[in-house]
C-alpha positions in Angstrom: -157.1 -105.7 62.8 -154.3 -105.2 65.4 -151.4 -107.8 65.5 -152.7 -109.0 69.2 -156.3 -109.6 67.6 -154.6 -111.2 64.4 -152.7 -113.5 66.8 -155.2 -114.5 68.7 -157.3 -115.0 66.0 -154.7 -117.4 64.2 -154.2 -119.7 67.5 -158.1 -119.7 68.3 -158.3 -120.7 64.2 -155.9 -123.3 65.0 -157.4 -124.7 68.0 -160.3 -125.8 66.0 -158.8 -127.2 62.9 -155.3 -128.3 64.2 -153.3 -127.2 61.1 -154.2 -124.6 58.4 -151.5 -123.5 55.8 -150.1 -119.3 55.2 -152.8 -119.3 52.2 -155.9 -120.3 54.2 -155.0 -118.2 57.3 -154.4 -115.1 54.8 -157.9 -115.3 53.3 -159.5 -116.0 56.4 -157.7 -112.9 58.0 -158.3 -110.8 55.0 -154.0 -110.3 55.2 -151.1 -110.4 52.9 -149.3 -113.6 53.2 -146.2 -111.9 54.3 -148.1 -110.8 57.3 -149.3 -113.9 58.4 -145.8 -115.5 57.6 -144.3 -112.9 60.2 -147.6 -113.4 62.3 -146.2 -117.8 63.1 -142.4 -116.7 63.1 -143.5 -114.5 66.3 -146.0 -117.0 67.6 -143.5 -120.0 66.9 -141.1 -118.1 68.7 -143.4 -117.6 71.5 -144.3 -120.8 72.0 -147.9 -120.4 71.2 -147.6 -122.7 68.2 -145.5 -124.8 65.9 -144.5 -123.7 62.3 -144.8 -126.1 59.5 -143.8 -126.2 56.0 -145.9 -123.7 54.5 -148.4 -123.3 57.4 -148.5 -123.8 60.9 -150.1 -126.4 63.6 -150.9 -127.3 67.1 -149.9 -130.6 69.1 -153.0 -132.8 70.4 -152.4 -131.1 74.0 -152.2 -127.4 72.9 -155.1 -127.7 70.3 -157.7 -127.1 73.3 -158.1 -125.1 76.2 -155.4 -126.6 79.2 -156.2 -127.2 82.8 -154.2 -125.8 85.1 -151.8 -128.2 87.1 -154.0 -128.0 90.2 -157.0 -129.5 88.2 -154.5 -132.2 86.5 -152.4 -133.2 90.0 -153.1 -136.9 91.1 -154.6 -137.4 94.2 -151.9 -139.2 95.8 -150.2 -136.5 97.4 -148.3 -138.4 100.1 -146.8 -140.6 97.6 -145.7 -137.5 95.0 -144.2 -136.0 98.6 -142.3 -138.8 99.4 -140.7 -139.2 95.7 -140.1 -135.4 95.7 -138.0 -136.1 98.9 -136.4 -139.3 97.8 -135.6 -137.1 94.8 -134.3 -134.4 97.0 -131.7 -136.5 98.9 -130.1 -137.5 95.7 -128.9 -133.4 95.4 -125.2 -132.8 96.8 -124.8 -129.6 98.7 -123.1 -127.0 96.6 -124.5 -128.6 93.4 -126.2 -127.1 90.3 -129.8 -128.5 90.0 -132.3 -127.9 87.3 -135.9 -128.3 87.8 -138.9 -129.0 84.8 -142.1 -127.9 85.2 -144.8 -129.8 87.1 -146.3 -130.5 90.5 -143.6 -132.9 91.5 -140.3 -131.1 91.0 -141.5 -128.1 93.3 -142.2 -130.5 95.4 -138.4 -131.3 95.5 -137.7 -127.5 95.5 -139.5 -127.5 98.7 -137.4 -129.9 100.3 -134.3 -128.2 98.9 -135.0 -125.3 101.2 -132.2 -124.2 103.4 -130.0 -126.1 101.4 -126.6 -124.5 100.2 -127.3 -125.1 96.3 -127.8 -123.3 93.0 -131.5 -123.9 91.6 -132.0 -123.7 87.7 -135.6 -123.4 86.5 -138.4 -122.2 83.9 -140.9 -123.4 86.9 -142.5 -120.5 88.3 -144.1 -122.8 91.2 -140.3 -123.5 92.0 -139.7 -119.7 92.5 -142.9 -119.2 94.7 -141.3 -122.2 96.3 -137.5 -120.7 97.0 -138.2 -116.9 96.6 -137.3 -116.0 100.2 -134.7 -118.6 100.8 -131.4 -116.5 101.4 -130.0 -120.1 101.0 -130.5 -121.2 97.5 -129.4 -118.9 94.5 -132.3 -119.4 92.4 -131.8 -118.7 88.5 -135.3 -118.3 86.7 -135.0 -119.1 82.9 -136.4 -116.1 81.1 -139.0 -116.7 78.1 -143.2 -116.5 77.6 -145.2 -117.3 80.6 -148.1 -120.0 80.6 -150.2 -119.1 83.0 -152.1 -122.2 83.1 -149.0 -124.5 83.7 -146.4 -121.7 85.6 -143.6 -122.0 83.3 -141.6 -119.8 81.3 -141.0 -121.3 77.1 -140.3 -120.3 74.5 -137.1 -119.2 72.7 -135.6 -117.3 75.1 -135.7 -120.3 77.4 -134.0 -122.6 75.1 -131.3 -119.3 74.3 -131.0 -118.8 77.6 -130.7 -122.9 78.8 -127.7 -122.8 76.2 -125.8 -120.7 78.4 -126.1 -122.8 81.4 -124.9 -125.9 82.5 -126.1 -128.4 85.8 -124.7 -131.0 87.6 -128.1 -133.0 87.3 -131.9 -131.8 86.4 -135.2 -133.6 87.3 -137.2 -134.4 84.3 -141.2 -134.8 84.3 -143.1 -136.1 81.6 -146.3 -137.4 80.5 -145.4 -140.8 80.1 -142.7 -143.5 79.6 -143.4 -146.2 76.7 -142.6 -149.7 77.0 -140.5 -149.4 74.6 -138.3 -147.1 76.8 -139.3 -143.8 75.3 -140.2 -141.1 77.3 -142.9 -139.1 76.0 -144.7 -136.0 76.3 -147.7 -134.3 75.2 -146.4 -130.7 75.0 -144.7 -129.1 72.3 -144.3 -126.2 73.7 -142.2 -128.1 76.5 -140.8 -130.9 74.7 -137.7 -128.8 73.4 -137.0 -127.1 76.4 -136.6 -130.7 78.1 -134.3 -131.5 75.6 -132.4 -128.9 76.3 -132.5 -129.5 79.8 -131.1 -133.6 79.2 -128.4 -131.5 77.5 -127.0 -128.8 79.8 -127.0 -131.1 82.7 -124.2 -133.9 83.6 -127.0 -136.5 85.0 -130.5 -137.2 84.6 -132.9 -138.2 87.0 -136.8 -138.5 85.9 -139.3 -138.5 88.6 -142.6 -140.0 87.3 -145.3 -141.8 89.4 -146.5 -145.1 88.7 -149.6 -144.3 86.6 -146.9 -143.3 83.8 -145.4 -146.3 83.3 -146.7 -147.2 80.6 -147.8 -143.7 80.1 -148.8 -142.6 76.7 -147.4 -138.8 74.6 -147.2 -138.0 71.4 -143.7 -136.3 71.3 -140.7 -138.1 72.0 -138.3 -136.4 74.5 -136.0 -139.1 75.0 -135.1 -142.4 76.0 -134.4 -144.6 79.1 -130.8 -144.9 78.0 -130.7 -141.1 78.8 -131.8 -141.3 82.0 -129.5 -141.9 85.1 -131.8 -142.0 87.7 -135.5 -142.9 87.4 -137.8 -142.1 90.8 -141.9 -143.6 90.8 -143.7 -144.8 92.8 -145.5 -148.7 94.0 -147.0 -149.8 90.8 -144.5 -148.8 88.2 -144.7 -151.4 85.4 -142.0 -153.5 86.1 -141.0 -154.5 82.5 -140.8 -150.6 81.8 -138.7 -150.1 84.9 -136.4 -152.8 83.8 -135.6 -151.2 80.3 -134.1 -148.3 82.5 -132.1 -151.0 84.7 -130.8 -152.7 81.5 -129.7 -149.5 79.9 -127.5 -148.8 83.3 -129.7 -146.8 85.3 -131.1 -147.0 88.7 -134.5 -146.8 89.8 -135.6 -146.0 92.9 -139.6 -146.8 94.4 -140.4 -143.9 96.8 
């Protein structure tokens, strides 16, 4: 068996049972355990999974097949537009910006067009978004593409997001808790975000009303991070307050 079957084989393993130790994959792939230990150091690295002690697992999101974001996006377009552009306005000209993935932060590279600003981003939708604009000096984050959800992860993003540094970057995420934790349900994302909250001076998350409360399994951080939070009319007030009590503003597109 090749290493591109044996991979495969591992995450498709995986995707059924969640979590199976070196031992079990070994004897299932008729390999050394050495093999498969180098098999999850490549795929960990690539994003594809996450290495445990003495095995390897998938998060509830990456254990079955994803939609693409055009199957996923909410309906209400006109209110995700006028966040992206309330989002937009809070960008300086000649500023360093950094953009997550998701539907709502090309959104705001779309209204950054023409704009005299440097765009950092592991959002391929963002460079479809900016490609010809002689304006904005787009920087794409290198790393493993996901087809389904048009970024780039991996380790080479998070090496290469080290090496950066923004004046402010718009977070997405699957939800925020009442609590104030914001959550997501990627782990193939959630440490790039991180690393996102940490090479840029301010943070603004953009999330729509329907994800406050949201629910996620992976903490990415907390309200107290967050600078600026934009949503939409319905937010869970209670939720939105947490942010206000912990200093930051909140603005209702």
């Amino acid at each position: 068996m090749t290493s591109s079957r044996r991979h495969a084989a591992i995450v498709d393993s995986l995707r059924t049972t969640g979590v199976a130790s070196v031992r079990e994959l070994a004897e299932r792939l008729r390999v050394s355990e050495s093999t498969i230990r180098r098999d999850l150091k490549m795929l960990d690295r690539d994003g594809e999974l996450i290495r445990t002690y003495g095995g390897a697992a998938l998060s509830l999101a990456t254990s079955r097949p994803e939609d693409p974001f055009e199957l996923n996006a909410e309906h209400d377009a006109a209110s995700k537009e006028a966040m992206a552009q309330r989002a937009a306005a809070l960008v300086p000209d000649d500023s360093v910006v950094m953009l997550d993935i998701g539907t709502s932060t090309s959104r705001i590279a779309r209204h950054l067009r023409g704009r005299p600003v440097t765009v950092i981003t592991s959002n391929v939708a963002v460079l479809d978004e900016l490609r010809e604009d002689d304006t904005v000096r787009l920087v794409m984050l290198g790393g493993v593409l996901r087809r389904n959800y048009l970024s780039l992860v991996g380790s080479l993003t998070e090496a290469a997001l080290r090496q950066v540094s923004a004046d402010l970057v718009f977070l997405s995420c699957t939800g925020v808790r009442s609590s104030g934790h914001v959550v997501d349900d990627m782990a193939i994302e959630t440490p790039i975000k991180q690393s996102m909250i940490e090479a840029a001076d301010r943070v603004v998350l953009v999330a729509a009303a329907a994800k406050f409360p949201g629910t996620g399994s992976l903490r990415v951080c907390s309200l107290s991070d967050v600078d600026v939070v934009v949503t939409s009319e319905g937010a869970d007030r209670q939720t939105l307050d947490v942010c206000r009590q912990a200093g930051g503003e909140v603005i209702v597109a």
